[in-house]
Structure formats: structure tokens, C-alpha cells
PDB file of N, CA, C and O in Angstrom:
ATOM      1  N   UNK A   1       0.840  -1.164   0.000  1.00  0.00           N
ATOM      2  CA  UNK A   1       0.000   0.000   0.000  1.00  0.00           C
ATOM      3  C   UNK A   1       0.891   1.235   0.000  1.00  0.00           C
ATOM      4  O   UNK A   1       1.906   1.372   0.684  1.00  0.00           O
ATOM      5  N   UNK A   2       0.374   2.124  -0.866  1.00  0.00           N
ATOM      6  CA  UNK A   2       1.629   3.422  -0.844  1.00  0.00           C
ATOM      7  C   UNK A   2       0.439   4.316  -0.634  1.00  0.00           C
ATOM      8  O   UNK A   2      -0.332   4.520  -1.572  1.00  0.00           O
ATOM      9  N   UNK A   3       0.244   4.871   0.570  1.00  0.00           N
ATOM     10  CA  UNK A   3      -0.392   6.344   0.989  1.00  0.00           C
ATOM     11  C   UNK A   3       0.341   7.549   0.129  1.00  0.00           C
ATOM     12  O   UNK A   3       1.456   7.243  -0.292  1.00  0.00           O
ATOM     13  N   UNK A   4       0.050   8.374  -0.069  1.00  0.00           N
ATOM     14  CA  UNK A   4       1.062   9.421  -0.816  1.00  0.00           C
ATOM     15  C   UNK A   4      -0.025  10.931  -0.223  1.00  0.00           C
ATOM     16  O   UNK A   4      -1.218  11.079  -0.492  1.00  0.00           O
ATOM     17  N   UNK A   5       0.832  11.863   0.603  1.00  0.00           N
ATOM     18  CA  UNK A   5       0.722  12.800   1.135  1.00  0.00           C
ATOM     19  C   UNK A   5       1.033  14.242  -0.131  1.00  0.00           C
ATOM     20  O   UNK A   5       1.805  14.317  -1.087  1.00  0.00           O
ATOM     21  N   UNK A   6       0.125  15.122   0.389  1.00  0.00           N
ATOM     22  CA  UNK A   6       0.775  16.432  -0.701  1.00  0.00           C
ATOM     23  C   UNK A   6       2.697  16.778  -0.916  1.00  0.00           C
ATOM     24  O   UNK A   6       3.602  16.576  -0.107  1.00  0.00           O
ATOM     25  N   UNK A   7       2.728  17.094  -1.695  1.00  0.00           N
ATOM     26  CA  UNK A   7       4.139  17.311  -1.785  1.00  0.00           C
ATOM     27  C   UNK A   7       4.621  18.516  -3.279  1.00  0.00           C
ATOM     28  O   UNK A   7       4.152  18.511  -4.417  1.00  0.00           O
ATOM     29  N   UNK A   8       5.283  19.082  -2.912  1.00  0.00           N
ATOM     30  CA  UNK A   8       5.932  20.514  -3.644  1.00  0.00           C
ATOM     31  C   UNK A   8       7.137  20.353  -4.004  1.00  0.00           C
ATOM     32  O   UNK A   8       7.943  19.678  -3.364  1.00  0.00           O
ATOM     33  N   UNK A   9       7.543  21.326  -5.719  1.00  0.00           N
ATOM     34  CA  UNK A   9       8.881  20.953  -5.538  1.00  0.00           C
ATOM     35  C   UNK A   9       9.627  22.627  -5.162  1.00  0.00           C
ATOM     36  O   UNK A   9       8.969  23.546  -5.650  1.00  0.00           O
ATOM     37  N   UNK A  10      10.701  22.995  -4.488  1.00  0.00           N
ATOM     38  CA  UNK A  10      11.319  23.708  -3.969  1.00  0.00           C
ATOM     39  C   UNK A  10      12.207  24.265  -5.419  1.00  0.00           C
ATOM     40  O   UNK A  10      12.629  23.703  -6.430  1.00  0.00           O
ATOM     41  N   UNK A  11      12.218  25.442  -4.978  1.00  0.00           N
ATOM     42  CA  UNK A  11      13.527  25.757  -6.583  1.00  0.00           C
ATOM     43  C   UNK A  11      13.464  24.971  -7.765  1.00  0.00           C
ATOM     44  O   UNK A  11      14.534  24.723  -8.322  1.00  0.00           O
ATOM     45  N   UNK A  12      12.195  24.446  -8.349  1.00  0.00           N
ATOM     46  CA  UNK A  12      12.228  23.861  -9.514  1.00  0.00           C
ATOM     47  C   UNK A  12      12.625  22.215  -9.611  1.00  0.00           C
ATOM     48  O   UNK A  12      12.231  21.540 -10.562  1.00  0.00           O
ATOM     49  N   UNK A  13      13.626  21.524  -8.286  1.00  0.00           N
ATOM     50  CA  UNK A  13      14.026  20.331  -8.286  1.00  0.00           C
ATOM     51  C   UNK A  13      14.635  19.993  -6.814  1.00  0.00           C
ATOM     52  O   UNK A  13      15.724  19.482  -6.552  1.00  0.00           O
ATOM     53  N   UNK A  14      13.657  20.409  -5.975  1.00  0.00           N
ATOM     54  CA  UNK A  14      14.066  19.760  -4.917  1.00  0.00           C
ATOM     55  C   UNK A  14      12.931  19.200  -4.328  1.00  0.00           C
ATOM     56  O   UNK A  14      12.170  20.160  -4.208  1.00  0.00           O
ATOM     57  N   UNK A  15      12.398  18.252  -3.910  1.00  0.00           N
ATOM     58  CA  UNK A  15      11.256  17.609  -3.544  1.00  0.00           C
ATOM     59  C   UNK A  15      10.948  17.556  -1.988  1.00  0.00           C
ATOM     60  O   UNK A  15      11.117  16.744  -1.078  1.00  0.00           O
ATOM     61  N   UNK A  16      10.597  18.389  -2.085  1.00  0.00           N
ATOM     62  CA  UNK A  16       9.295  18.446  -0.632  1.00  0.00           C
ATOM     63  C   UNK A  16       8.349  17.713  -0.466  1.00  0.00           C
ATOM     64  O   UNK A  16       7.233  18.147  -0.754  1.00  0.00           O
ATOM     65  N   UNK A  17       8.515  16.225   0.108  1.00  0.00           N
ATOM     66  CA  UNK A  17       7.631  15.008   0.429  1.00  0.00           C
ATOM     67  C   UNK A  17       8.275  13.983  -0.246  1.00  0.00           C
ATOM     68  O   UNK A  17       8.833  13.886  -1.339  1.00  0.00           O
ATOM     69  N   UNK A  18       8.041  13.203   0.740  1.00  0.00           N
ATOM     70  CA  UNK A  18       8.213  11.653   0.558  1.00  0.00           C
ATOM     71  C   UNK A  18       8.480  11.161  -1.405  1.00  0.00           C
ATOM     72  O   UNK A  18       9.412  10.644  -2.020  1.00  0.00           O
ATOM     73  N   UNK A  19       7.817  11.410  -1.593  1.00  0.00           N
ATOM     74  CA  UNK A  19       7.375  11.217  -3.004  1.00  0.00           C
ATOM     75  C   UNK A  19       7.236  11.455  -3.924  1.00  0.00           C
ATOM     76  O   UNK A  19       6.015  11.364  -3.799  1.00  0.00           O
ATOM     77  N   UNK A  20       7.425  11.911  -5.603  1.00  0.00           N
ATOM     78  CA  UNK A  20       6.254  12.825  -5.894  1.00  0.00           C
ATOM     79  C   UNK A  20       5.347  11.347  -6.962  1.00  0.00           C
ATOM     80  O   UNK A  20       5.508  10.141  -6.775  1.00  0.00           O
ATOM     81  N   UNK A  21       4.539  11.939  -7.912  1.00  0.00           N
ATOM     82  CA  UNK A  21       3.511  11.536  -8.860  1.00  0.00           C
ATOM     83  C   UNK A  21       4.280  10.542  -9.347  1.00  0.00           C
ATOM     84  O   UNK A  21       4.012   9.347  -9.228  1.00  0.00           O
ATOM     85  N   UNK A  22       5.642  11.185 -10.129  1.00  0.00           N
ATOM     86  CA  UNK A  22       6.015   9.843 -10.664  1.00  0.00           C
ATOM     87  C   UNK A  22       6.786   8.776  -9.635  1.00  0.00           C
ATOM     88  O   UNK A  22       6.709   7.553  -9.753  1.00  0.00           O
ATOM     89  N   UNK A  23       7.336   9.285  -8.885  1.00  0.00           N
ATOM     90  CA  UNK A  23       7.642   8.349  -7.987  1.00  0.00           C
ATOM     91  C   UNK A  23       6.740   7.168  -7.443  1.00  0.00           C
ATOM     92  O   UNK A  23       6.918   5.958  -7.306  1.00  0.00           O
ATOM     93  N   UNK A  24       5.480   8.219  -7.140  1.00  0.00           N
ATOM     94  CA  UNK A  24       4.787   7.079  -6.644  1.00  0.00           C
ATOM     95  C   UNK A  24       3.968   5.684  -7.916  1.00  0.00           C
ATOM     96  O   UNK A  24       3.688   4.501  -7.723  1.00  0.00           O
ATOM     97  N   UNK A  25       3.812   6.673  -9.283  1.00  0.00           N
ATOM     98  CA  UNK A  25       3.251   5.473 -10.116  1.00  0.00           C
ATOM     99  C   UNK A  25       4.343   4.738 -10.142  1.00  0.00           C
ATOM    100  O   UNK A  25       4.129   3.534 -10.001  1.00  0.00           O
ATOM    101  N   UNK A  26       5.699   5.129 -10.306  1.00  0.00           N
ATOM    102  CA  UNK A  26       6.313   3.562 -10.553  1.00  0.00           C
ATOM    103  C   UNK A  26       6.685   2.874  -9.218  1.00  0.00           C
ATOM    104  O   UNK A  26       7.216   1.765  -9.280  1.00  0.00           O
ATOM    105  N   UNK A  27       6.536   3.232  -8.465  1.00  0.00           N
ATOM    106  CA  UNK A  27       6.280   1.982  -6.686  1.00  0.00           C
ATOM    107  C   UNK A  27       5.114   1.620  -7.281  1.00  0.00           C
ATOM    108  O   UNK A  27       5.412   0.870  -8.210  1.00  0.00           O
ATOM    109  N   UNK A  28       4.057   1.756  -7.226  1.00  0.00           N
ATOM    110  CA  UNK A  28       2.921   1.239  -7.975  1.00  0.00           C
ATOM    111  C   UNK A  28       2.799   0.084  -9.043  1.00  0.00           C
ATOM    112  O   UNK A  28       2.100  -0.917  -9.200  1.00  0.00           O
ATOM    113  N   UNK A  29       3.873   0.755  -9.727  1.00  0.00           N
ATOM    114  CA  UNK A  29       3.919  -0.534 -11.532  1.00  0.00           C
ATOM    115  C   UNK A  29       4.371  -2.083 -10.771  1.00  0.00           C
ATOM    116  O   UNK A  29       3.991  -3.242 -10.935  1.00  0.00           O
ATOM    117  N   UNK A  30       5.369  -1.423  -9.879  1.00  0.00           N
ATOM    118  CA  UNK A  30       6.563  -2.505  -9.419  1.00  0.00           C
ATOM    119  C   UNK A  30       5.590  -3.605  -8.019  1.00  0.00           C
ATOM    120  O   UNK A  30       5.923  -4.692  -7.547  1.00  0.00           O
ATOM    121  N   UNK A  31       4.504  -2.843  -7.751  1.00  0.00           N
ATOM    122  CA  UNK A  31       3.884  -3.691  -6.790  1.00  0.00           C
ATOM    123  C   UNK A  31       2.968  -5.111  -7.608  1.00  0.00           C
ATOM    124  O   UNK A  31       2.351  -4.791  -8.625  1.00  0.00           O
ATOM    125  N   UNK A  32       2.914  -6.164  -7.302  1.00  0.00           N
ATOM    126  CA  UNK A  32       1.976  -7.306  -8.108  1.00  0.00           C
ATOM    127  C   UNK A  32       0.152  -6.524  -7.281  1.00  0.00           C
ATOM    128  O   UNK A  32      -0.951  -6.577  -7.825  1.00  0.00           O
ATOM    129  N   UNK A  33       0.380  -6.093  -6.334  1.00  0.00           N
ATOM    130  CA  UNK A  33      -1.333  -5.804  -5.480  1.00  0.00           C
ATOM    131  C   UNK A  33      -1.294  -5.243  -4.690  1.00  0.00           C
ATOM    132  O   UNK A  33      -1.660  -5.554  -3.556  1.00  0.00           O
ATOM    133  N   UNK A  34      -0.623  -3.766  -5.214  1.00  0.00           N
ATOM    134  CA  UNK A  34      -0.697  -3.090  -4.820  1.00  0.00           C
ATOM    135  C   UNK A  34      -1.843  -2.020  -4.327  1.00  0.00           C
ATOM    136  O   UNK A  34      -2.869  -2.599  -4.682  1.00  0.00           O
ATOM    137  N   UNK A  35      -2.218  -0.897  -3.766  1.00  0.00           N
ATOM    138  CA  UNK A  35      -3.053  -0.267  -3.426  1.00  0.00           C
ATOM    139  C   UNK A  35      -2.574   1.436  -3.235  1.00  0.00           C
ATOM    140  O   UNK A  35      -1.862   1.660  -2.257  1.00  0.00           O
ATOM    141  N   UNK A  36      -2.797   2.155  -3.777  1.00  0.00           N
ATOM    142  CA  UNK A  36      -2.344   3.143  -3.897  1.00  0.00           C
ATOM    143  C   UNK A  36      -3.805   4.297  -3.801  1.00  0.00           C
ATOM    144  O   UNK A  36      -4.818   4.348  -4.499  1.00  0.00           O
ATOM    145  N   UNK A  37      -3.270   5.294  -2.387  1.00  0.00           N
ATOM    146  CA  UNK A  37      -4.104   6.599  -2.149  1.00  0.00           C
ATOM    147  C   UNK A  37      -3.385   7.864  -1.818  1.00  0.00           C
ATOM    148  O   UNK A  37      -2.332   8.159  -1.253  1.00  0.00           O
ATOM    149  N   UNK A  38      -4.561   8.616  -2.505  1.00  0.00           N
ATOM    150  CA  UNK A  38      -3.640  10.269  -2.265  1.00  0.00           C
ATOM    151  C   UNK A  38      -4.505  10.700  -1.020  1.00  0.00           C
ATOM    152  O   UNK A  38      -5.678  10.328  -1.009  1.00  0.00           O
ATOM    153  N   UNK A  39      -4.031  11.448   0.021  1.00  0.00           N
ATOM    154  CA  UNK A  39      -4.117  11.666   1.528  1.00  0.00           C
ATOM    155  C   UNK A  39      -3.693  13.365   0.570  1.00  0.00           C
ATOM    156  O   UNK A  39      -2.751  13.658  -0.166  1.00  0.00           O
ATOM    157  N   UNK A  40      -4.848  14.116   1.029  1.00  0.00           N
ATOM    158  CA  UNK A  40      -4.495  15.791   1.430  1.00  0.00           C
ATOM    159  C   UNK A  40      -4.086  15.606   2.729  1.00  0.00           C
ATOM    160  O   UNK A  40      -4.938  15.519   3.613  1.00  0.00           O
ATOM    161  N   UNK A  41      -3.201  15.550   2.920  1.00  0.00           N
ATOM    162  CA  UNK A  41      -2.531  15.995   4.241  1.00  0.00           C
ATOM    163  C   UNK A  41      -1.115  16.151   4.040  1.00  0.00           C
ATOM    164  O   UNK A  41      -0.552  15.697   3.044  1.00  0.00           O
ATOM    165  N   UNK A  42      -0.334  16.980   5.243  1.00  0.00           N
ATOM    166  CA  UNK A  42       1.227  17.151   5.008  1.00  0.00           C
ATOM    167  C   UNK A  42       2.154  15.993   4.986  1.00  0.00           C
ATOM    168  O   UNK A  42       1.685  14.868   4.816  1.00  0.00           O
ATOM    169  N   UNK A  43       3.458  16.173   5.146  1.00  0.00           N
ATOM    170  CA  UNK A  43       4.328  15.028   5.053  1.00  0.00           C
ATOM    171  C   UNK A  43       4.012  13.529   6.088  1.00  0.00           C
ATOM    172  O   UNK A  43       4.115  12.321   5.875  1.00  0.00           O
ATOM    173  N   UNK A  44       3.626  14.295   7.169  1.00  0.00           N
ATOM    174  CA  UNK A  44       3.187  12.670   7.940  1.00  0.00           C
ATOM    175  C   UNK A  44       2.005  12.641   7.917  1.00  0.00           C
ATOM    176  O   UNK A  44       1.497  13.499   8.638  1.00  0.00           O
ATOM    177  N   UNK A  45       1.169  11.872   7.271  1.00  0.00           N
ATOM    178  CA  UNK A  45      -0.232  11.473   7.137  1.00  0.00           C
ATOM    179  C   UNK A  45      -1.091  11.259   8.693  1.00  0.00           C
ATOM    180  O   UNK A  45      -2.090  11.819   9.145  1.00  0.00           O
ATOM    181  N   UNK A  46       0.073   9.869   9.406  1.00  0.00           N
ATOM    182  CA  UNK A  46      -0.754   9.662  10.554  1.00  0.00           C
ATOM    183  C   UNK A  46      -1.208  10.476  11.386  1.00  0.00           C
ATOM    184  O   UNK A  46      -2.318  10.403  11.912  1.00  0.00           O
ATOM    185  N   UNK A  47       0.113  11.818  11.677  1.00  0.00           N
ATOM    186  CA  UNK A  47      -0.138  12.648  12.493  1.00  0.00           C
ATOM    187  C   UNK A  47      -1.265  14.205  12.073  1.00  0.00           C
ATOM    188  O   UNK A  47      -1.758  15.038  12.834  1.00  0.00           O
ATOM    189  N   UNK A  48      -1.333  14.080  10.689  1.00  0.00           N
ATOM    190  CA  UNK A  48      -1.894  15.229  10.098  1.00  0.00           C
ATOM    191  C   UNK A  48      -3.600  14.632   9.575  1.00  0.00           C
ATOM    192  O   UNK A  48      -4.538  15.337   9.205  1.00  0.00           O
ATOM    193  N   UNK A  49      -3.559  13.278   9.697  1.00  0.00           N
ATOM    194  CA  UNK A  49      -4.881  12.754   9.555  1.00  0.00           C
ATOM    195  C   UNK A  49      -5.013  11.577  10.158  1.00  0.00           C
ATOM    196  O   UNK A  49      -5.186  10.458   9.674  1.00  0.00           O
ATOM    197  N   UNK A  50      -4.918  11.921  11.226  1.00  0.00           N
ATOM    198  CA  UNK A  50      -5.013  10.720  11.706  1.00  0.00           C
ATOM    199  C   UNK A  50      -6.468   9.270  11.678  1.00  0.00           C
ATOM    200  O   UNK A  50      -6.215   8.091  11.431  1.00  0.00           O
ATOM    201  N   UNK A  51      -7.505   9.670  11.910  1.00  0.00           N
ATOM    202  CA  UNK A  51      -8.668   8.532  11.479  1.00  0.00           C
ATOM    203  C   UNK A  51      -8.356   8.513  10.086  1.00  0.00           C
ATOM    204  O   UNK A  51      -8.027   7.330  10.165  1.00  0.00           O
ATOM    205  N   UNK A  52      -8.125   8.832   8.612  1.00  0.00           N
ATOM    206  CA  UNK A  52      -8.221   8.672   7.482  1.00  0.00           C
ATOM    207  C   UNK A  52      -6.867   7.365   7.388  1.00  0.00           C
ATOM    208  O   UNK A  52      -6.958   6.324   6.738  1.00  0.00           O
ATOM    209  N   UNK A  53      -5.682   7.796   8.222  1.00  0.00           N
ATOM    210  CA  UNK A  53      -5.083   7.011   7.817  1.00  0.00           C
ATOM    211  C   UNK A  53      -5.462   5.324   8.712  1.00  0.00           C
ATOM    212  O   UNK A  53      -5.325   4.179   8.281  1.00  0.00           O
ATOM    213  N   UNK A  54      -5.875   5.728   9.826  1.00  0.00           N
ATOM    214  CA  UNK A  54      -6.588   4.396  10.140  1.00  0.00           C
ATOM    215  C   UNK A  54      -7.293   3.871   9.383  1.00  0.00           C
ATOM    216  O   UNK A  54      -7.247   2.659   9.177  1.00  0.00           O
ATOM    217  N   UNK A  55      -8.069   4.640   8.826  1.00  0.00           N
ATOM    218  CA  UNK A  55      -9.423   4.027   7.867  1.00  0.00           C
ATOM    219  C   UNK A  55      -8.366   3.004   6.695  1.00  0.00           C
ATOM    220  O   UNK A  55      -8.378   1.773   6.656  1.00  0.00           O
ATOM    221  N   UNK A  56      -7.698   3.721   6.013  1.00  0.00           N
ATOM    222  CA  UNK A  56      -6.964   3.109   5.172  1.00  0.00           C
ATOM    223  C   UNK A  56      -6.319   1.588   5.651  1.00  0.00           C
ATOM    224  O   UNK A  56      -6.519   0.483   5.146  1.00  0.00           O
ATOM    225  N   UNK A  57      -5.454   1.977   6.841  1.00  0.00           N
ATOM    226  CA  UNK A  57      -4.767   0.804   6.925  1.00  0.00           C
ATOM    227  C   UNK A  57      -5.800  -0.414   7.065  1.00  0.00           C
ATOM    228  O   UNK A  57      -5.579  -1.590   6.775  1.00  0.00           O
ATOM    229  N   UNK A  58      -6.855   0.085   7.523  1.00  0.00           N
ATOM    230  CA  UNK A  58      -7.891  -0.739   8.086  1.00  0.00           C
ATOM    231  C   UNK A  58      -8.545  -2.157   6.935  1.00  0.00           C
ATOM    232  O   UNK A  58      -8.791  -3.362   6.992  1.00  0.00           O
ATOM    233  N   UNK A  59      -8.587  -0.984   5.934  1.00  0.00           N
ATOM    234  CA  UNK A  59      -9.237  -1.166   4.577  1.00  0.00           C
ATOM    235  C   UNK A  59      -8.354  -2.268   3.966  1.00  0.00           C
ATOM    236  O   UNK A  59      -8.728  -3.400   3.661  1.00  0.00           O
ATOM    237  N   UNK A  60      -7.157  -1.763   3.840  1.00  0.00           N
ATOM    238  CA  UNK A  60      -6.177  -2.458   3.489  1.00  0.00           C
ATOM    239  C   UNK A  60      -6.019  -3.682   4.440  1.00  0.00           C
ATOM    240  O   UNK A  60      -5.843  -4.553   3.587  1.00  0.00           O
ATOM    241  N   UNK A  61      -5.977  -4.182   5.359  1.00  0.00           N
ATOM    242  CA  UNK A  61      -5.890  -5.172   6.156  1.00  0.00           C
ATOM    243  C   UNK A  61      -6.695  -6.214   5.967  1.00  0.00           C
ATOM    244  O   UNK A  61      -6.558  -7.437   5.989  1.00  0.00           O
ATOM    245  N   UNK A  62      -7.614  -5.425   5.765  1.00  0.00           N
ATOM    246  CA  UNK A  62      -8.923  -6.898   5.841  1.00  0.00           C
ATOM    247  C   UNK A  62      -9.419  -7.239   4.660  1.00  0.00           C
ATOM    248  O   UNK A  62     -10.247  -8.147   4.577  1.00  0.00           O
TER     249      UNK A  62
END
């Protein structure tokens, strides 16, 4: 499962967050079942949303 939080790039090429778009489709390509969600929230999801990201893991678990 790849959560993916908002993220900016700084001066044209410096990446602010975990991730960006393409990063995250190709973790994605490379997963066989995978699950992939975009979270509006800042760099740490759990702490900036916290029930959404429960909901998710939740989802994902069962």
C-alpha cells in the first residue's frame, strides 16, 4: 500500500515530500497488489490525519 501525502517541488528540483507523482506510479507498476491513495494531508499522514489514515490501513488489512 503506498499512501502518498501532498508534496511541492522547492527551486524547480528539490522535492518536498516523501514522493512525488512519478515516484509514486512507478512503486505502484513494481507492486503485483498493490493499493495506492492520495491523503491531502502534510508530510506525515498519521499525524496530520489521523482517522483517514486508520481508515486506510484498516481497509487495506482486511
Amino acid at each position: 500500500m503506498i499512501l502518498q501525502a501532498n508534496y511541492s517541488w522547492v527551486d524547480g528540483d528539490i522535492l518536498n515530500g516523501a514522493m512525488s507523482q512519478e515516484d509514486a506510479d512507478r512503486a505502484m507498476s513494481l507492486l503485483a497488489h498493490g493499493t495506492y491513495r492520495k491523503v491531502d494531508a502534510g508530510h506525515v499522514i498519521n499525524l496530520d490525519k489521523p482517522q483517514e489514515f486508520i481508515t486506510a490501513l484498516e481497509g487495506f488489512f482486511r
